[in-house]
N, C-alpha and C positions, 0 to 999 in steps of 0.2 A: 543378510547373506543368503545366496539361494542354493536351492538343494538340487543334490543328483543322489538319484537313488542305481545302488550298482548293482546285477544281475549274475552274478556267479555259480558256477556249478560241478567242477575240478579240481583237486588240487593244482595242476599246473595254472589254472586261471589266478586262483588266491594266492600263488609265488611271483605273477607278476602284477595284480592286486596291491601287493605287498611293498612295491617302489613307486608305482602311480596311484593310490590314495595319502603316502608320506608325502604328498607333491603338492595336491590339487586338495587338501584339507587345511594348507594354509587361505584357500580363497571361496571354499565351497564347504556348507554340510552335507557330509554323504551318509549314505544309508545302504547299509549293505544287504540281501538277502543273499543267502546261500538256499539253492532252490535241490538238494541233495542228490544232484542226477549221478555221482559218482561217490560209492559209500569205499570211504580207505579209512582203515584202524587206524593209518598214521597221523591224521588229521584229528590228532590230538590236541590236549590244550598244551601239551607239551611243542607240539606243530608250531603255534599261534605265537608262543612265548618265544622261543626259539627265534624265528625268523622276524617278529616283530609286526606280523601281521592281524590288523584289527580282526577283533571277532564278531561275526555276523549280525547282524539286529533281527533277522528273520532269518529262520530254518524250517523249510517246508518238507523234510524229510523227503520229500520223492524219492523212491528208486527206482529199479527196473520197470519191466514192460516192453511191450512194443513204443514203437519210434510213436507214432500217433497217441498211444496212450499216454507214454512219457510226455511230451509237448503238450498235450491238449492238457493235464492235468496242471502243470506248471503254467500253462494259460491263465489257466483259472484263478490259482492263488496267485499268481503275480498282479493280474489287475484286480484284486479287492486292495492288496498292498498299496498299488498305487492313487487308487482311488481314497484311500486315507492317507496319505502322506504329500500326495499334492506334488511333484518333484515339478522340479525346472526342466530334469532332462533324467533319461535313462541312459545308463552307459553297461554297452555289452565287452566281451572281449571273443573275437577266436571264431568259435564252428562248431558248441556242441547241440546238442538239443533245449540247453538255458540260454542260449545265446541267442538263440529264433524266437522262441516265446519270449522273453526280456523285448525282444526289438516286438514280436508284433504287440504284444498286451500295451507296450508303449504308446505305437503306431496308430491301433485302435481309438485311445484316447488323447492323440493328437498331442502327445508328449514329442518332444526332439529327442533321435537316437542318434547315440555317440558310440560309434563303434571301432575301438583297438583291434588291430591287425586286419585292419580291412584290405580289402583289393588281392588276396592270394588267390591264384586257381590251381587248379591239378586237370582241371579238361577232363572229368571222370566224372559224371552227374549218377554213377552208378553209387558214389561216395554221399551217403550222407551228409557228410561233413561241407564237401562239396554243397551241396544241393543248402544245408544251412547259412553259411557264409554268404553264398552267392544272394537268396534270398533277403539276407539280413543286409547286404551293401546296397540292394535299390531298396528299400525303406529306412534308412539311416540319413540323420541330416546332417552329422559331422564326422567325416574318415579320415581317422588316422593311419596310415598307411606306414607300412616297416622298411621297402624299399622302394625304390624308382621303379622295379618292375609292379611292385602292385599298383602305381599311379598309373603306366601303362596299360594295364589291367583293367581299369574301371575306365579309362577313357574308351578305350574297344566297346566298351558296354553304357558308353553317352552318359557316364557320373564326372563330372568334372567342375561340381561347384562344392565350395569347403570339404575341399579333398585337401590333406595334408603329408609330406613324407617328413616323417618326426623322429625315421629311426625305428627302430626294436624294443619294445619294452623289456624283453626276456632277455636282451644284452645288458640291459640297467641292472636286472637280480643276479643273470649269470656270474656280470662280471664282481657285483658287490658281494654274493654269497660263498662263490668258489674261495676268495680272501678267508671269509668265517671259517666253511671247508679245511685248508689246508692249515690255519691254526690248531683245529679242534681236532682231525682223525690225522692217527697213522695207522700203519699195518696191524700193529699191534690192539687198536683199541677199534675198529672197524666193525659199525652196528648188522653184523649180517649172522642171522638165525637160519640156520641149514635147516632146510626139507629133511634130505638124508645125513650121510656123514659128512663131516666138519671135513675138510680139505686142507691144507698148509698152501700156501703159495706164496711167491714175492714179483708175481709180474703174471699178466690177466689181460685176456677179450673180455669185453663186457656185451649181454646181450639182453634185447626186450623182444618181445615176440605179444602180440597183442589183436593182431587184427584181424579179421572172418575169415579175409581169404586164403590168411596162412594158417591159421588155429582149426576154422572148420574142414579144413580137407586134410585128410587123413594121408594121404600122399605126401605134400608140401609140408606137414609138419616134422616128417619123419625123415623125410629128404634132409629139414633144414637140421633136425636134432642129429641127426648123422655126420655130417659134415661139422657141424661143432664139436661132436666128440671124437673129431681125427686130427684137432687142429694141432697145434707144436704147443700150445701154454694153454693153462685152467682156462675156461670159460665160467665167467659168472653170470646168473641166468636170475634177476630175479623174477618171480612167478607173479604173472599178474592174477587175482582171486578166480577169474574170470575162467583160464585156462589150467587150475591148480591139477582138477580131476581128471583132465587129462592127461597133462604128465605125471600125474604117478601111476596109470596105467600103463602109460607109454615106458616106464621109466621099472616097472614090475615085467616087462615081459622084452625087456633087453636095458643092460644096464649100463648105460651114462655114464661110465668112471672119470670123465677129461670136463665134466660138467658139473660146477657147484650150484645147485639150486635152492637158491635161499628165497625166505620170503620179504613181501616187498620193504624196500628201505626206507628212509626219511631221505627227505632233499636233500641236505648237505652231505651225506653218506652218497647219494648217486654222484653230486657232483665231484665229492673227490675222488669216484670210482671212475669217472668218465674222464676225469681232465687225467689221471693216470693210466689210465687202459694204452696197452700196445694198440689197440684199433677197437670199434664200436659196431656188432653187427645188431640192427634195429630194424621194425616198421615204424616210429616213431616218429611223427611230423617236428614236434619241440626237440627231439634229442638230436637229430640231425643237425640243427642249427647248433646247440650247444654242441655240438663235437666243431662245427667250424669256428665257433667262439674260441673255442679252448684248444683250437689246434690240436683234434686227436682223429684221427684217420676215421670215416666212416663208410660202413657197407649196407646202403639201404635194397631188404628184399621189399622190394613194391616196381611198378610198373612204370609210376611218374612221380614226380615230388614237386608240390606245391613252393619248394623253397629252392628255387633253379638255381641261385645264385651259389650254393653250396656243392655245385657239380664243378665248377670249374677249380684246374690245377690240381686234383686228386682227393680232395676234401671228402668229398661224398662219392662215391658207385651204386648206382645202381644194379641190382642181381637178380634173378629170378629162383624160385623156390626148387633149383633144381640143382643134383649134388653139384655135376661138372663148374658148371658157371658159378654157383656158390661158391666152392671151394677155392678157385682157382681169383675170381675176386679176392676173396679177403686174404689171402696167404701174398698176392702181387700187388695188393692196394697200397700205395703211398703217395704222401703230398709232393708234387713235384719238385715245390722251392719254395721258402718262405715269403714272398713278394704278394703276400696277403691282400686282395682290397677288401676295405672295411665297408662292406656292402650293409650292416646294420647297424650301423651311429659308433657313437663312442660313448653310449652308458647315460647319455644326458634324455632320451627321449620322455621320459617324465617329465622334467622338469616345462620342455618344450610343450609337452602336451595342457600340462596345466596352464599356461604363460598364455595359449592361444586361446582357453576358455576363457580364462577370465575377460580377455580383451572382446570377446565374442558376449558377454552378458548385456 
Protein backbone atom coordinates (compact mmCIF):
# COMPACT_ATOMS: atom_id res chain seq x y z
CA UNK A 1 0.00 0.00 0.00
CA UNK A 2 1.55 3.45 -0.63
CA UNK A 3 1.89 6.25 1.42
CA UNK A 4 0.96 10.14 1.42
CA UNK A 5 2.07 11.96 3.94
CA UNK A 6 -0.42 15.01 4.77
CA UNK A 7 0.80 18.57 5.58
CA UNK A 8 -1.60 20.44 7.85
CA UNK A 9 -1.57 23.52 9.66
CA UNK A 10 -5.22 24.93 10.84
CA UNK A 11 -7.90 23.93 12.24
CA UNK A 12 -10.21 24.67 9.30
CA UNK A 13 -7.57 22.42 7.28
CA UNK A 14 -7.88 19.32 9.95
CA UNK A 15 -12.24 19.75 9.54
CA UNK A 16 -11.71 19.11 6.01
CA UNK A 17 -8.78 16.65 6.74
CA UNK A 18 -11.48 15.04 8.58
CA UNK A 19 -13.74 13.70 5.35
CA UNK A 20 -10.82 13.26 2.88
CA UNK A 21 -8.39 11.02 5.03
CA UNK A 22 -12.00 8.78 6.22
CA UNK A 23 -11.91 8.32 2.16
CA UNK A 24 -8.42 7.89 0.91
CA UNK A 25 -7.41 5.55 4.04
CA UNK A 26 -9.35 2.91 2.73
CA UNK A 27 -6.47 2.77 -0.39
CA UNK A 28 -3.57 4.76 1.10
CA UNK A 29 -1.29 4.94 4.32
CA UNK A 30 -1.31 8.47 5.52
CA UNK A 31 0.70 10.20 7.79
CA UNK A 32 -0.21 13.23 9.09
CA UNK A 33 2.02 16.16 10.37
CA UNK A 34 0.51 19.02 11.95
CA UNK A 35 3.18 21.63 11.45
CA UNK A 36 1.47 24.00 14.39
CA UNK A 37 1.36 27.29 12.19
CA UNK A 38 -2.10 28.17 13.92
CA UNK A 39 -2.05 27.50 18.05
CA UNK A 40 -6.19 27.29 18.97
CA UNK A 41 -7.04 25.90 22.62
CA UNK A 42 -9.95 24.35 20.88
CA UNK A 43 -7.99 21.80 19.06
CA UNK A 44 -8.25 19.68 21.79
CA UNK A 45 -8.30 16.00 22.10
CA UNK A 46 -11.77 16.82 22.89
CA UNK A 47 -11.54 18.57 19.06
CA UNK A 48 -10.26 15.14 17.59
CA UNK A 49 -12.78 12.87 19.41
CA UNK A 50 -15.60 15.00 18.65
CA UNK A 51 -15.32 15.25 14.90
CA UNK A 52 -13.69 12.12 14.30
CA UNK A 53 -10.58 13.41 13.08
CA UNK A 54 -7.19 11.32 13.05
CA UNK A 55 -4.55 12.66 15.32
CA UNK A 56 -1.40 13.91 13.90
CA UNK A 57 1.72 11.55 13.83
CA UNK A 58 3.95 14.63 13.88
CA UNK A 59 3.54 17.99 15.71
CA UNK A 60 6.17 20.41 15.00
CA UNK A 61 4.85 22.96 17.30
CA UNK A 62 5.69 26.06 14.92
CA UNK A 63 4.08 29.16 15.77
CA UNK A 64 4.42 32.68 14.99
CA UNK A 65 6.95 34.73 13.37
CA UNK A 66 7.42 36.42 10.40
CA UNK A 67 6.01 34.77 7.09
CA UNK A 68 9.77 33.81 6.15
CA UNK A 69 10.55 32.63 9.52
CA UNK A 70 7.41 30.72 9.65
CA UNK A 71 7.85 28.90 6.18
CA UNK A 72 11.53 28.40 6.27
CA UNK A 73 11.36 26.76 9.73
CA UNK A 74 8.55 24.36 8.60
CA UNK A 75 10.88 23.85 5.66
CA UNK A 76 13.09 22.40 7.57
CA UNK A 77 11.32 19.92 9.76
CA UNK A 78 9.05 18.86 7.04
CA UNK A 79 11.72 17.59 4.81
CA UNK A 80 13.73 15.58 7.63
CA UNK A 81 10.01 14.08 8.02
CA UNK A 82 10.04 13.27 4.74
CA UNK A 83 13.09 12.04 4.07
CA UNK A 84 12.40 9.29 6.87
CA UNK A 85 9.14 8.25 5.94
CA UNK A 86 9.68 7.98 2.12
CA UNK A 87 5.93 9.00 0.99
CA UNK A 88 4.44 8.25 -2.54
CA UNK A 89 3.13 11.76 -2.36
CA UNK A 90 2.64 14.86 -0.40
CA UNK A 91 -0.80 16.25 -0.05
CA UNK A 92 -1.39 20.00 1.00
CA UNK A 93 -4.69 21.74 1.35
CA UNK A 94 -5.69 25.68 0.99
CA UNK A 95 -3.09 28.79 1.12
CA UNK A 96 -1.57 28.95 4.61
CA UNK A 97 2.12 29.23 5.15
CA UNK A 98 2.10 24.71 5.79
CA UNK A 99 0.75 24.53 2.70
CA UNK A 100 3.95 26.17 0.63
CA UNK A 101 6.37 24.54 2.72
CA UNK A 102 4.43 20.95 2.60
CA UNK A 103 4.39 21.55 -1.33
CA UNK A 104 8.06 22.98 -1.72
CA UNK A 105 9.95 20.43 1.10
CA UNK A 106 8.00 17.96 -1.17
CA UNK A 107 8.93 19.60 -4.56
CA UNK A 108 12.62 19.60 -3.40
CA UNK A 109 12.82 16.03 -3.11
CA UNK A 110 10.91 15.16 -6.04
CA UNK A 111 8.00 13.88 -4.05
CA UNK A 112 4.34 14.49 -6.24
CA UNK A 113 2.21 17.18 -4.66
CA UNK A 114 -1.44 16.80 -4.32
CA UNK A 115 -2.92 19.77 -3.69
CA UNK A 116 -7.04 20.36 -2.32
CA UNK A 117 -8.53 23.50 -3.30
CA UNK A 118 -6.30 24.30 -5.94
CA UNK A 119 -6.91 26.95 -8.78
CA UNK A 120 -8.67 29.89 -6.46
CA UNK A 121 -7.42 33.41 -6.94
CA UNK A 122 -8.34 36.74 -5.39
CA UNK A 123 -5.97 38.80 -8.04
CA UNK A 124 -4.35 40.45 -4.81
CA UNK A 125 -0.71 39.06 -4.67
CA UNK A 126 -0.67 41.69 -1.82
CA UNK A 127 -2.41 38.54 0.06
CA UNK A 128 -0.21 36.09 1.36
CA UNK A 129 -2.47 33.64 1.04
CA UNK A 130 -2.62 34.69 -2.53
CA UNK A 131 0.89 34.53 -3.16
CA UNK A 132 0.82 30.85 -1.30
CA UNK A 133 -1.70 29.08 -3.33
CA UNK A 134 -0.61 30.55 -6.34
CA UNK A 135 2.95 29.25 -5.68
CA UNK A 136 1.89 26.01 -4.41
CA UNK A 137 -0.54 25.16 -7.91
CA UNK A 138 2.67 25.56 -10.33
CA UNK A 139 4.63 23.04 -8.29
CA UNK A 140 1.77 20.51 -7.45
CA UNK A 141 1.44 17.34 -9.72
CA UNK A 142 -2.34 16.61 -8.90
CA UNK A 143 -5.16 19.67 -8.53
CA UNK A 144 -8.04 19.15 -7.06
CA UNK A 145 -9.90 21.88 -7.91
CA UNK A 146 -13.61 22.95 -6.01
CA UNK A 147 -15.08 24.61 -8.80
CA UNK A 148 -15.09 25.17 -12.75
CA UNK A 149 -14.03 28.54 -11.87
CA UNK A 150 -10.69 27.30 -10.45
CA UNK A 151 -10.15 24.83 -13.51
CA UNK A 152 -10.63 28.21 -15.46
CA UNK A 153 -8.08 29.63 -13.21
CA UNK A 154 -5.24 27.48 -13.65
CA UNK A 155 -5.77 27.17 -17.39
CA UNK A 156 -5.14 31.22 -17.72
CA UNK A 157 -1.98 30.21 -16.02
CA UNK A 158 -0.89 26.96 -18.58
CA UNK A 159 -1.85 24.05 -15.52
CA UNK A 160 -4.08 21.96 -17.41
CA UNK A 161 -2.66 18.38 -16.85
CA UNK A 162 -4.26 16.32 -13.83
CA UNK A 163 -6.27 19.05 -13.09
CA UNK A 164 -9.37 17.81 -11.60
CA UNK A 165 -13.06 19.51 -10.45
CA UNK A 166 -14.00 17.13 -7.64
CA UNK A 167 -16.23 19.55 -5.86
CA UNK A 168 -15.54 21.12 -2.28
CA UNK A 169 -14.24 19.30 0.38
CA UNK A 170 -15.64 21.77 3.00
CA UNK A 171 -19.24 21.04 1.52
CA UNK A 172 -18.35 17.17 2.38
CA UNK A 173 -17.82 18.42 6.53
CA UNK A 174 -20.22 21.40 6.27
CA UNK A 175 -22.77 19.38 5.13
CA UNK A 176 -21.93 16.20 7.38
CA UNK A 177 -21.21 18.22 10.49
CA UNK A 178 -24.02 20.88 10.59
CA UNK A 179 -26.36 17.37 11.04
CA UNK A 180 -24.04 16.59 14.31
CA UNK A 181 -24.52 20.57 14.96
CA UNK A 182 -28.17 20.68 15.08
CA UNK A 183 -28.49 17.40 17.04
CA UNK A 184 -26.22 18.41 19.74
CA UNK A 185 -26.68 22.55 20.48
CA UNK A 186 -29.75 24.55 21.20
CA UNK A 187 -30.06 27.94 22.65
CA UNK A 188 -30.07 26.79 25.73
CA UNK A 189 -26.85 24.75 25.87
CA UNK A 190 -24.60 26.88 23.32
CA UNK A 191 -20.66 26.52 24.11
CA UNK A 192 -20.08 30.45 24.24
CA UNK A 193 -17.77 31.89 27.22
CA UNK A 194 -18.27 35.91 27.26
CA UNK A 195 -15.34 38.22 27.14
CA UNK A 196 -17.78 40.52 29.13
CA UNK A 197 -21.29 40.12 30.17
CA UNK A 198 -23.43 37.15 29.38
CA UNK A 199 -26.22 38.65 26.95
CA UNK A 200 -29.72 36.73 26.62
CA UNK A 201 -30.70 36.50 22.90
CA UNK A 202 -32.97 34.34 20.62
CA UNK A 203 -31.96 35.62 17.13
CA UNK A 204 -28.17 36.97 16.25
CA UNK A 205 -25.58 38.46 13.36
CA UNK A 206 -22.74 36.48 13.73
CA UNK A 207 -19.46 37.95 13.16
CA UNK A 208 -15.46 37.25 12.50
CA UNK A 209 -13.14 39.89 11.94
CA UNK A 210 -9.53 38.63 11.55
CA UNK A 211 -7.59 40.11 8.99
CA UNK A 212 -4.61 43.03 8.82
CA UNK A 213 -6.28 45.25 6.93
CA UNK A 214 -9.38 45.49 9.13
CA UNK A 215 -7.71 44.62 12.67
CA UNK A 216 -4.49 46.67 12.05
CA UNK A 217 -6.04 50.11 11.08
CA UNK A 218 -7.47 51.71 13.80
CA UNK A 219 -9.93 53.40 11.63
CA UNK A 220 -11.62 50.37 9.81
CA UNK A 221 -11.84 48.50 13.08
CA UNK A 222 -13.90 50.97 14.75
CA UNK A 223 -15.94 51.89 11.76
CA UNK A 224 -16.68 48.15 11.58
CA UNK A 225 -17.29 47.76 15.65
CA UNK A 226 -19.65 50.63 15.21
CA UNK A 227 -21.84 49.67 12.80
CA UNK A 228 -22.19 46.41 14.51
CA UNK A 229 -23.26 47.78 17.58
CA UNK A 230 -26.18 49.97 15.81
CA UNK A 231 -27.56 46.99 14.16
CA UNK A 232 -31.40 45.83 15.13
CA UNK A 233 -30.32 42.13 16.90
CA UNK A 234 -27.06 40.96 19.22
CA UNK A 235 -24.07 40.51 17.25
CA UNK A 236 -22.03 37.56 18.26
CA UNK A 237 -18.31 38.26 17.79
CA UNK A 238 -16.23 35.56 18.59
CA UNK A 239 -12.61 37.12 19.24
CA UNK A 240 -9.95 35.65 17.36
CA UNK A 241 -6.65 35.38 20.06
CA UNK A 242 -4.97 37.46 17.55
CA UNK A 243 -7.12 40.70 17.93
CA UNK A 244 -8.40 39.93 21.78
CA UNK A 245 -6.17 43.00 23.13
CA UNK A 246 -7.46 45.05 21.08
CA UNK A 247 -10.94 44.80 21.59
CA UNK A 248 -10.80 45.19 25.03
CA UNK A 249 -9.15 48.28 24.62
CA UNK A 250 -11.52 49.26 22.11
CA UNK A 251 -14.17 47.94 24.08
CA UNK A 252 -12.88 49.94 27.65
CA UNK A 253 -12.96 53.35 26.12
CA UNK A 254 -16.58 53.10 24.46
CA UNK A 255 -18.90 50.35 25.16
CA UNK A 256 -20.34 47.63 22.81
CA UNK A 257 -23.68 46.92 24.47
CA UNK A 258 -25.53 45.36 20.89
CA UNK A 259 -22.06 43.04 20.81
CA UNK A 260 -21.58 39.56 22.62
CA UNK A 261 -17.98 38.87 22.48
CA UNK A 262 -17.22 35.55 23.35
CA UNK A 263 -14.26 33.61 22.88
CA UNK A 264 -13.41 31.37 20.23
CA UNK A 265 -15.83 28.30 19.67
CA UNK A 266 -15.55 24.61 18.66
CA UNK A 267 -16.68 23.89 15.18
CA UNK A 268 -19.97 22.59 15.64
CA UNK A 269 -20.94 25.57 17.96
CA UNK A 270 -19.92 27.93 14.75
CA UNK A 271 -21.63 25.87 12.48
CA UNK A 272 -24.92 25.95 14.39
CA UNK A 273 -24.35 29.63 14.89
CA UNK A 274 -23.89 30.39 11.32
CA UNK A 275 -26.54 28.07 9.73
CA UNK A 276 -28.92 30.03 12.30
CA UNK A 277 -27.65 33.62 12.24
CA UNK A 278 -30.23 36.25 10.47
CA UNK A 279 -27.06 37.08 8.31
CA UNK A 280 -23.08 36.60 8.67
CA UNK A 281 -20.72 39.76 8.76
CA UNK A 282 -17.02 38.05 8.03
CA UNK A 283 -13.48 38.56 6.45
CA UNK A 284 -13.34 34.86 6.34
CA UNK A 285 -12.53 33.16 3.04
CA UNK A 286 -14.07 29.39 4.52
CA UNK A 287 -17.01 31.12 6.22
CA UNK A 288 -18.27 32.62 3.27
CA UNK A 289 -18.74 29.67 1.48
CA UNK A 290 -20.25 28.01 4.54
CA UNK A 291 -22.90 30.67 4.79
CA UNK A 292 -23.62 29.82 1.02
CA UNK A 293 -23.80 26.08 2.01
CA UNK A 294 -26.01 26.78 4.56
CA UNK A 295 -28.02 29.32 2.97
CA UNK A 296 -27.36 32.26 5.47
CA UNK A 297 -26.94 35.70 4.10
CA UNK A 298 -23.41 36.98 3.94
CA UNK A 299 -21.58 40.43 4.22
CA UNK A 300 -17.92 40.15 3.32
CA UNK A 301 -15.72 43.43 4.40
CA UNK A 302 -12.76 42.72 1.92
CA UNK A 303 -12.09 44.10 -1.41
CA UNK A 304 -12.44 40.72 -3.51
CA UNK A 305 -13.16 37.14 -2.79
CA UNK A 306 -11.56 34.30 -3.91
CA UNK A 307 -14.82 32.35 -3.78
CA UNK A 308 -16.78 34.54 -6.82
CA UNK A 309 -19.34 32.11 -7.15
CA UNK A 310 -20.81 32.96 -3.66
CA UNK A 311 -21.63 36.68 -5.04
CA UNK A 312 -24.19 35.72 -7.18
CA UNK A 313 -28.34 36.10 -6.08
CA UNK A 314 -27.42 37.88 -2.81
CA UNK A 315 -25.39 35.11 -1.01
CA UNK A 316 -22.46 37.09 -0.32
CA UNK A 317 -21.81 41.26 -0.50
CA UNK A 318 -19.18 42.54 -0.53
CA UNK A 319 -18.44 46.02 1.83
CA UNK A 320 -15.92 48.20 2.66
CA UNK A 321 -14.65 49.02 6.28
CA UNK A 322 -16.73 51.98 6.16
CA UNK A 323 -19.90 52.84 8.46
CA UNK A 324 -22.26 54.05 5.28
CA UNK A 325 -21.58 51.14 2.91
CA UNK A 326 -21.23 48.70 5.86
CA UNK A 327 -24.30 49.54 7.43
CA UNK A 328 -26.53 49.84 4.86
CA UNK A 329 -25.16 46.39 3.23
CA UNK A 330 -26.02 44.24 5.99
CA UNK A 331 -29.30 45.70 7.25
CA UNK A 332 -30.50 45.41 2.75
CA UNK A 333 -28.65 42.16 2.25
CA UNK A 334 -30.87 39.28 1.17
CA UNK A 335 -30.82 36.27 -1.01
CA UNK A 336 -32.76 36.97 -3.90
CA UNK A 337 -34.63 33.39 -4.40
CA UNK A 338 -33.92 30.12 -3.53
CA UNK A 339 -32.98 28.71 -7.19
CA UNK A 340 -29.50 27.97 -5.64
CA UNK A 341 -26.72 26.41 -8.11
CA UNK A 342 -24.80 23.95 -6.48
CA UNK A 343 -21.64 25.57 -7.51
CA UNK A 344 -19.53 23.00 -4.92
CA UNK A 345 -20.59 19.27 -5.35
CA UNK A 346 -23.12 17.58 -3.48
CA UNK A 347 -20.77 16.40 -0.37
CA UNK A 348 -19.28 13.45 -2.28
CA UNK A 349 -15.81 15.36 -3.28
CA UNK A 350 -13.78 12.93 -1.02
CA UNK A 351 -14.90 10.13 -1.90
CA UNK A 352 -14.07 11.41 -5.69
CA UNK A 353 -10.96 12.65 -4.72
CA UNK A 354 -9.64 9.32 -3.31
CA UNK A 355 -11.30 7.06 -6.39
CA UNK A 356 -8.87 9.36 -8.74
CA UNK A 357 -5.76 8.39 -6.57
CA UNK A 358 -6.01 5.35 -6.34
CA UNK A 359 -6.56 4.92 -10.12
CA UNK A 360 -3.61 7.29 -10.65
CA UNK A 361 -0.96 4.64 -8.41
Amino acid sequence: MKKIVTVLGARPQFIKASVVSREIRKYFDEVIIHTGQHYDKNMSDIFFEQLGIPQPDYNLGIGGGSHGCQTGNMLIEIEKILLEEKPDYVLVYGDTNSTLAGALAASKLLIPVIHIEAGLRSYNMAMPEEQNRVLTDHISKILFCPTETAIKNLEKEGIVKNVYNVGDVMCDSVLYFSKLAEEKYNLENLNLVPIYDKKEFNKWYLTTIHRAENTMDDTNISNILKTLNELDSLVIFPVHPRIKNMIDKLHKEYNYSNIYFVEPVDYLTMLYLTKNAEKVITDSGGLQKECYILDTPCITIREQTEWVETLNRGYNILAKPEYNDLYNKIINAKIIDDDKINYYGDGDASVRIAEILKKAE
